[in-house]
C-alpha positions in Angstrom: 0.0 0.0 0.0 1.7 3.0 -0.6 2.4 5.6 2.4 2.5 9.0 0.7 5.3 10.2 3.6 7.0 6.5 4.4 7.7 6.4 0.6 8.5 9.8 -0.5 11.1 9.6 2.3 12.5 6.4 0.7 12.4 7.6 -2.6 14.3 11.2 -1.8 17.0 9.1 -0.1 17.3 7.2 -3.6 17.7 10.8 -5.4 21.1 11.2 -3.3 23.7 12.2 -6.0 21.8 11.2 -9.1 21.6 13.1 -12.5 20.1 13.3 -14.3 16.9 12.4 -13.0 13.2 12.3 -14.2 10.4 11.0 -11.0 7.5 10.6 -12.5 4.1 9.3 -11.7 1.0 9.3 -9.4 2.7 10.2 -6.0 -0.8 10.5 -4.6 0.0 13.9 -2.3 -1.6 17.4 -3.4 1.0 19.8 -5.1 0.9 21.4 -1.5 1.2 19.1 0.5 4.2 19.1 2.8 5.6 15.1 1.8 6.3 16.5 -1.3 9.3 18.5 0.1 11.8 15.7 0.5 11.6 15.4 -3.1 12.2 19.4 -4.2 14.5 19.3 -1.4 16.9 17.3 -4.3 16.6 20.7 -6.5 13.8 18.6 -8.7 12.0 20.8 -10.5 7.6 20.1 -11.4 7.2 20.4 -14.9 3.5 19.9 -14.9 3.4 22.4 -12.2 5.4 25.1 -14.1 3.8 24.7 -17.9 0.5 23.1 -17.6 -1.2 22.4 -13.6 -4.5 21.1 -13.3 -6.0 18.1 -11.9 -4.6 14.2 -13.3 -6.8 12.6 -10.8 -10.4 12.7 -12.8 -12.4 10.8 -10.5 -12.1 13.5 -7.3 -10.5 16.7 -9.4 -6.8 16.9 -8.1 -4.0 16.5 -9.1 -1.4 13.8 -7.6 0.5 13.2 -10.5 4.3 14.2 -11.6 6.8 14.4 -13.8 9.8 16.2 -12.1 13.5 16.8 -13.4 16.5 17.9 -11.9 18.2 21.0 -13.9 20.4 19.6 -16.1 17.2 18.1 -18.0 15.1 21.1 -17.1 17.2 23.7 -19.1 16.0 21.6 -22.2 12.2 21.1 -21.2 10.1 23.4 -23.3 6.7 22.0 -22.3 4.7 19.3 -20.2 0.6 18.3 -20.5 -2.4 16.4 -18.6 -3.8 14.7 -21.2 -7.6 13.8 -21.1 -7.8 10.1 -21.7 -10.2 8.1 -19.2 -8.4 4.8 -19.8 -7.4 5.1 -16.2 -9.0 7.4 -12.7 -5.6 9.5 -13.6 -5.1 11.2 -16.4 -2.0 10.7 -18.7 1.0 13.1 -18.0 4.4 13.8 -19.8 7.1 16.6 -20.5 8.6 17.6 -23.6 11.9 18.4 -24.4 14.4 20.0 -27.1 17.9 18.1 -26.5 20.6 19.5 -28.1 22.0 17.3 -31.0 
């Protein structure tokens, strides 16, 4: 069962010195909820926060679901969406990025 607090704080000790890094998925904590700290605590950035917030959870309206990045991948995101497929109770998320060549 997943423990929104007991498992963020396992997952943020897995972030210790690795880049680049993309977390990403239902983390089922509000954007403002406090769990969520251990994991920007690690200089991760939320993409869907910064170009496209709104709720992934269509069931209850909210949104619990990710896609951060740590800078060195966040220089190159120019975008991130919520889709609005029902094939799930969450909608589909994801970023976009222009990677140099």
């Amino acid at each position: 069962m997943w423990q929104p607090t007991r498992n963020l704080e396992l997952l943020a000790g897995e972030l210790e010195g690795s880049t680049p890094t993309i977390l990403l998925g239902d983390l089922n904590v509000k954007p403002n909820d406090p769990e969520l700290e251990r994991i920007k605590a690690h200089g991760l950035i939320d993409l869907i926060g910064k170009f496209s917030e709104g709720p992934t959870f269509w069931a209850r309206p909210k949104r619990l679901d990710y896609v951060f990045v740590d800078s060195s991948l966040a220089q190159w995101a120019v975008g991130a969406s919520i889709g609005s497929s029902r094939a799930s109770d969450h909608h589909p998320v994801w970023a976009d990025f222009a990677l140099p060549h």
